[in-house]
C-alpha positions as CSV (number, residue, x, y, z in Angstrom):
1,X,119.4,48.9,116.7
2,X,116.1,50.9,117.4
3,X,112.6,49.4,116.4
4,X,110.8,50.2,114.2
5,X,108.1,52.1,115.9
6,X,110.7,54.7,116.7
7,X,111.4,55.2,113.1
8,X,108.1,55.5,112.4
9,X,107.4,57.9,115.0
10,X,110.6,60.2,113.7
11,X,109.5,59.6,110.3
12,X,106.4,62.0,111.4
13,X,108.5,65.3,112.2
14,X,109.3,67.2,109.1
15,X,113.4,67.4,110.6
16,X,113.7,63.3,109.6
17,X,113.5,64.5,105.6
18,X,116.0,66.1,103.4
19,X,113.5,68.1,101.6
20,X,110.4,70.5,103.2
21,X,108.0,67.5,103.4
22,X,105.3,70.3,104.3
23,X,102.3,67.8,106.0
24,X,103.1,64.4,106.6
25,X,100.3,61.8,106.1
26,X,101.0,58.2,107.6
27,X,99.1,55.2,105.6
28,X,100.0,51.4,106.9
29,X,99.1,48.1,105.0
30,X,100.0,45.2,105.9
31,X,103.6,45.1,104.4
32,X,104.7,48.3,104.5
33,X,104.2,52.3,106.4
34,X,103.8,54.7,103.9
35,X,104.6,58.5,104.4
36,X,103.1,60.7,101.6
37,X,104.7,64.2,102.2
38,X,104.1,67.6,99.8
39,X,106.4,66.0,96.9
40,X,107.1,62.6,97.9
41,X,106.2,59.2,98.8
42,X,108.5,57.0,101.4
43,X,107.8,53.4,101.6
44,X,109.2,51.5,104.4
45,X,108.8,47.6,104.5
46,X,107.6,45.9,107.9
47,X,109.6,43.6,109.6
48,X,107.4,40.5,109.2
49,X,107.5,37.6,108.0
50,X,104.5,36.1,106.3
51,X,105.5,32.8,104.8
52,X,104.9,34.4,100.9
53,X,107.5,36.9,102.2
54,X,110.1,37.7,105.0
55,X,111.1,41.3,105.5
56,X,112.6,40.3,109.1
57,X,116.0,41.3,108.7
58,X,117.5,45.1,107.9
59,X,119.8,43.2,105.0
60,X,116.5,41.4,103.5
61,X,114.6,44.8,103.7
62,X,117.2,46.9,102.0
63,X,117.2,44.1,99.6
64,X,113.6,43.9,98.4
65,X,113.6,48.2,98.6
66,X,116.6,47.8,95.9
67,X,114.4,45.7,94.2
68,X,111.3,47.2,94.2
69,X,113.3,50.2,92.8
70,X,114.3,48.0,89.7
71,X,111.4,46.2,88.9
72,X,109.4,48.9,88.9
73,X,111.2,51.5,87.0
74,X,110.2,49.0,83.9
75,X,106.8,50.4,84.0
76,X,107.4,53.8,85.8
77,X,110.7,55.1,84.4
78,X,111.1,58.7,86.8
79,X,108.3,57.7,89.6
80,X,110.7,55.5,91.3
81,X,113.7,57.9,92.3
82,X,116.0,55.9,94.8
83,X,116.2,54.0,97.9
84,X,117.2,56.5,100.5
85,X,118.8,54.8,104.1
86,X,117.5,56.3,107.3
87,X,120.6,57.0,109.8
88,X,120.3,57.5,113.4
89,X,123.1,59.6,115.3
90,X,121.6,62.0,117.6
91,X,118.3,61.5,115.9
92,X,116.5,59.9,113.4
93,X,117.1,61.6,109.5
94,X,116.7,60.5,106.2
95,X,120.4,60.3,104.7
96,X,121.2,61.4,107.9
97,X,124.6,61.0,110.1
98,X,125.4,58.0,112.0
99,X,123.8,54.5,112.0
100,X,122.0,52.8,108.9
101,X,118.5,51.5,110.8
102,X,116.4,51.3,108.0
103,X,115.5,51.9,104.8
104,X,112.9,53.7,102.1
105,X,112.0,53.5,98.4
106,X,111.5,57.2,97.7
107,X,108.8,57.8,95.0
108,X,107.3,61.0,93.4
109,X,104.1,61.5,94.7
110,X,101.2,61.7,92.1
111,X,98.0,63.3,92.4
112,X,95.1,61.1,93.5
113,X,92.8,62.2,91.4
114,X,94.5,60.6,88.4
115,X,94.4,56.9,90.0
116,X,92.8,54.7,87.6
117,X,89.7,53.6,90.0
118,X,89.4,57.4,90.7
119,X,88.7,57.9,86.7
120,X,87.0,54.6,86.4
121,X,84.3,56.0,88.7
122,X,83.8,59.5,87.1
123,X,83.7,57.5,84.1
124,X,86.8,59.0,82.2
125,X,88.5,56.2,80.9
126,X,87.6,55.6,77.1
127,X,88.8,53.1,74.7
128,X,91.8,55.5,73.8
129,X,93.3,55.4,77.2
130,X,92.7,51.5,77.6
131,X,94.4,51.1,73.8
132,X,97.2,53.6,75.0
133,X,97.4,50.7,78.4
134,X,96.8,47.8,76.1
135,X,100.0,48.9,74.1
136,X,102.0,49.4,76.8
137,X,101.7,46.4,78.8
138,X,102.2,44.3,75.1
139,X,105.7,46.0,74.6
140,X,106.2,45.4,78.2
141,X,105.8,41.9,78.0
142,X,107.6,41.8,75.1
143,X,110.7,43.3,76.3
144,X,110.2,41.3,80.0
145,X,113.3,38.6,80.8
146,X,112.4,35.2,80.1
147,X,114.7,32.3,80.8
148,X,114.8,28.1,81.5
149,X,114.5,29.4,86.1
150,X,111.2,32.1,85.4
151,X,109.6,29.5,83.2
152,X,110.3,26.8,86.1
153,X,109.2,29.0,88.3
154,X,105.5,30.3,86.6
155,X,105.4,26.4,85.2
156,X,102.1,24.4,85.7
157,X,103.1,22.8,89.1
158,X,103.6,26.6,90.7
159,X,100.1,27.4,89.2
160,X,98.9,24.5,91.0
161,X,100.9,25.4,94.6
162,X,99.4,28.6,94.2
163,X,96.1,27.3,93.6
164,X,96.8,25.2,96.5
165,X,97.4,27.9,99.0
166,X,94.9,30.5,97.8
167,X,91.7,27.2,98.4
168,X,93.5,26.5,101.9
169,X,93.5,30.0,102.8
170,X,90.3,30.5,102.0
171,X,88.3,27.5,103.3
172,X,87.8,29.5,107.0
173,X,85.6,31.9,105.1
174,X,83.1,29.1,103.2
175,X,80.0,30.3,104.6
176,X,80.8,33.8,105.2
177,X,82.2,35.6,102.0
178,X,82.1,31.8,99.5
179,X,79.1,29.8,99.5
180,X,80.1,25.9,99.9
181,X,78.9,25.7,96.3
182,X,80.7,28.5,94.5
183,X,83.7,26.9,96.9
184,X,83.6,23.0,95.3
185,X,82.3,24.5,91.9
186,X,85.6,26.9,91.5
187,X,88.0,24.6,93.2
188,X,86.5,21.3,91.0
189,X,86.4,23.1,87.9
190,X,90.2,24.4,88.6
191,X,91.4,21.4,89.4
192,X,89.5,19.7,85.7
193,X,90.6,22.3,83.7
194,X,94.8,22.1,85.0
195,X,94.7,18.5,84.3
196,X,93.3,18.7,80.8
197,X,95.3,21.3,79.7
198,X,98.8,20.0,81.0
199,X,100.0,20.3,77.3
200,X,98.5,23.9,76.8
201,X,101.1,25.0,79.7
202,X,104.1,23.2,78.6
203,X,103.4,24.8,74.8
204,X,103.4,28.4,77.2
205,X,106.6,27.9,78.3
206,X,108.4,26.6,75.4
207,X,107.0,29.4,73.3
208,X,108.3,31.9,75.8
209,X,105.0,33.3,77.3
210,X,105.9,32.6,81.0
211,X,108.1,36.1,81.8
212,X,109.0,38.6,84.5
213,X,105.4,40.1,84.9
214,X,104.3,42.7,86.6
215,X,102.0,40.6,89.4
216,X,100.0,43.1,90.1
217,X,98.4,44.7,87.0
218,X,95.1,46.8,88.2
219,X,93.6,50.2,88.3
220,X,94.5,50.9,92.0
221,X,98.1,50.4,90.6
222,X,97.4,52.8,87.7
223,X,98.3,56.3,87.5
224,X,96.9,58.4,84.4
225,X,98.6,61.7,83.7
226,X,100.7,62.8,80.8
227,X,102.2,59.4,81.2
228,X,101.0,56.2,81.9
229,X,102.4,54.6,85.3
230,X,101.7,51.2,85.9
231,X,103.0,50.8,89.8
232,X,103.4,48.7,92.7
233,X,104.9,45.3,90.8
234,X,105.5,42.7,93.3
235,X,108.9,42.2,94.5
236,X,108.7,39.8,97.4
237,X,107.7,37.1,95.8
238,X,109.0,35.4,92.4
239,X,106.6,32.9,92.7
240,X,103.7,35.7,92.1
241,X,105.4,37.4,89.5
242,X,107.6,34.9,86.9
243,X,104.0,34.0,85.4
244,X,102.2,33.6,81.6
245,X,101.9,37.2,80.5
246,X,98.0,36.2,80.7
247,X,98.1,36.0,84.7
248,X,98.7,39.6,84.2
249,X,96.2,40.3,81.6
250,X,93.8,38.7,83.1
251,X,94.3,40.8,86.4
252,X,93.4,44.1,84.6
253,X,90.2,42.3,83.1
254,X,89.0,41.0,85.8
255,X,89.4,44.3,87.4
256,X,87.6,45.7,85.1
257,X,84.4,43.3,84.8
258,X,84.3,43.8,88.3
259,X,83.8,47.3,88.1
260,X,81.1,46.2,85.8
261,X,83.3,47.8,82.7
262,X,83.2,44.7,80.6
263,X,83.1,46.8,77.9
264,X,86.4,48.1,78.3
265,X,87.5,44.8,79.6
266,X,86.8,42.7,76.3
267,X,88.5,46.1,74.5
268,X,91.4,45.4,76.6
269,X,91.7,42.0,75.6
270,X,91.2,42.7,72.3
271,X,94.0,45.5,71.9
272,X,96.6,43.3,73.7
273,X,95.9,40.2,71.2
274,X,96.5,42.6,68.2
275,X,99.9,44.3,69.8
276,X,101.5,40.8,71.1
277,X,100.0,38.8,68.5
278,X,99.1,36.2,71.6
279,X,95.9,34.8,69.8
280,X,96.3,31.7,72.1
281,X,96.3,33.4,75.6
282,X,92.1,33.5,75.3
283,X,92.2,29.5,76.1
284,X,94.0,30.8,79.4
285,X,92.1,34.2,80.0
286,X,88.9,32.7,81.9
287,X,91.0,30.6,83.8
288,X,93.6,33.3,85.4
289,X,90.7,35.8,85.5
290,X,89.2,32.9,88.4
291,X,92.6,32.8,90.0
292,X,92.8,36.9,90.2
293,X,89.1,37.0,91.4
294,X,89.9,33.9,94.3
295,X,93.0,35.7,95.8
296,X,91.3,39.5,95.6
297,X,88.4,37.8,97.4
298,X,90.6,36.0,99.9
299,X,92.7,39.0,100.7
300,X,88.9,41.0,101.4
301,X,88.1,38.4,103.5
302,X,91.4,38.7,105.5
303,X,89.8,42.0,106.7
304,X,87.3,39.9,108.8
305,X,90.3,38.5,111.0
306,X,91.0,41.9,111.5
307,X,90.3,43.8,115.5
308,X,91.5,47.1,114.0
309,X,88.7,47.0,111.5
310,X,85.2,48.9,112.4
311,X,81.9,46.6,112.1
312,X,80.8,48.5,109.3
313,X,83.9,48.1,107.3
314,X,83.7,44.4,108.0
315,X,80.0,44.1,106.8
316,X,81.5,46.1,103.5
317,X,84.6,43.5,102.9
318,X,81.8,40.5,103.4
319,X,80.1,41.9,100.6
320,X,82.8,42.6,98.8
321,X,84.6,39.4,99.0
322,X,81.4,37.9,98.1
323,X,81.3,39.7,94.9
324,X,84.9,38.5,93.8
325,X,83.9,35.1,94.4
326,X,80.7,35.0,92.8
327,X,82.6,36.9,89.8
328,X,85.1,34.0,90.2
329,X,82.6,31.1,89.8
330,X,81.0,32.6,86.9
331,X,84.9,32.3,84.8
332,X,85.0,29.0,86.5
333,X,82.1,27.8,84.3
334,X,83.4,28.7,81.1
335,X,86.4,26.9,81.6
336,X,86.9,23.7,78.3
């Protein structure tokens, strides 16, 4: 079995791909390399294993590709085409000859110019394209699976675990991107709010609100074209995904406030009551707006651990991080 480095580095000569790839660009996060080519996007997951995910084996990586496929087709119908294998015999190919050593989720490549966060700052997104997302998302929710394991799974005592880990993770940043204030005021008020409303999560769950969401509902995950694609739902983790539809409401809401659209935001919120008829998610909607603001500002903040990261960038994730959690403490105080 070759490493994965050696895929990677094959995966950057047009002769690994089944199609003219034209240029190649390489992008890396921290889960997965990404290889946009002339037509195509190929996503391959990193072997690692970060607690909230374990990608260490070929099996467990062909796995969650096959997955990610499915989930994400939900929202996306024809962006997500196939998972492709990558073969080695005398060399490394794409559907190739020889060996399986890894493998891809192929997806049509869109232009970046139609990102969400793209039109949000050239200020082309009106209230008929956050209707048009409003809708969708409603019907998606509608349509999502729901049984007795996803509501276990999204109940009140996961909310709390991942309430949990997100204040443990970010307690080596108090004093750097979260005040020690806006720290004790979000995590108290949390806390307050989780015991009072025990009875207000157990009504979620019987009254089928708590689904297979999306998980990851914002406009870096938006694409606007002739269609609507809402990409990039989490796969490797159930625990982030089987939720209360307004986890994922809130995400897109926060998102927007953030990008100081509250405009839109509340118009959002608005559209979604009137298509799911959910009049009662607004008891929850300040509450998971504070948990999507606390892990976006966490996961900035991860960017300070980070030696491959420029000063300068670091200075701009401080400041960014900041942002979410001072966003964060100001839902915390409207919690009841």
């Amino acid at each position: 079995m070759i490493d994965q480095k050696q895929v990677v580095e094959a995966l950057m000569k047009p002769e690994a791909y089944d199609e003219d790839p034209s240029s190649i660009e390489l992008i890396q996060t921290h889960i997965s390399v990404v290889f946009l080519t002339k037509n195509f996007v190929y996503k391959v997951k990193k072997a690692v294993n970060f607690g909230f995910l374990d990608f260490t084996t070929l099996e467990k990586r062909r796995f969650f590709c096959e997955k990610e496929l499915k989930l994400n087709r939900r929202l996306c119908g024809d962006m997500y085409v196939e998972v492709v294998p990558i073969n080695k015999a005398d060399a490394v190919k794409i559907k190739g000859e020889g060996e399986t050593v890894e493998y891809a989720v192929k997806i049509k490549r869109m232009p970046k110019e139609k990102i969400m966060v793209k039109l949000l700052e050239e200020n082309k997104v009106d209230d008929k394209l956050v209707d048009r997302i409003a809708k969708i998302i409603a019907e998606f929710h509608s349509k999502s699976e729901t049984n007795a394991r996803i509501s276990e799974l999204g109940s009140l005592a996961s909310v709390e675990t991942n309430w949990k880990e997100n204040f443990e993770q970010t307690e080596e940043f108090i004093g750097k991107t979260v005040s020690t204030d806006d720290f004790k005021l979000i995590r108290d008020k949390v806390q307050d709010f989780m015991k009072k409303n025990t009875a207000l999560f157990k009504k979620r769950m019987a009254e089928k609100r708590v689904r297979d969401c999306h998980g990851d509902i914002h406009s870096g995950n938006i694409f606007v074209t002739n269609e609507i694609y809402i990409f990039d739902a989490i796969e490797f983790n159930e625990r982030f995904r089987y939720s209360d539809v307004a986890a994922d409401v809130a995400f897109l809401a926060m998102d927007l406030d953030f990008k100081k659209r509250t405009d839109l935001s509340n118009f959002f919120v608005k559209k979604y009551l009137e298509y799911s008829g959910d009049q009662e998610l607004t008891k929850l909607l300040p509450f998971y707006k504070c948990y999507r603001a606390c892990v976006r500002g966490k996961v900035t903040s991860f960017k300070l651990n980070d030696p491959n990261i420029s000063n300068d960038d670091k200075t701009a994730a401080t400041n960014e991080a900041n942002a979410y959690f001072k966003l964060a403490a100001t839902y915390a105080k409207k919690f009841s």
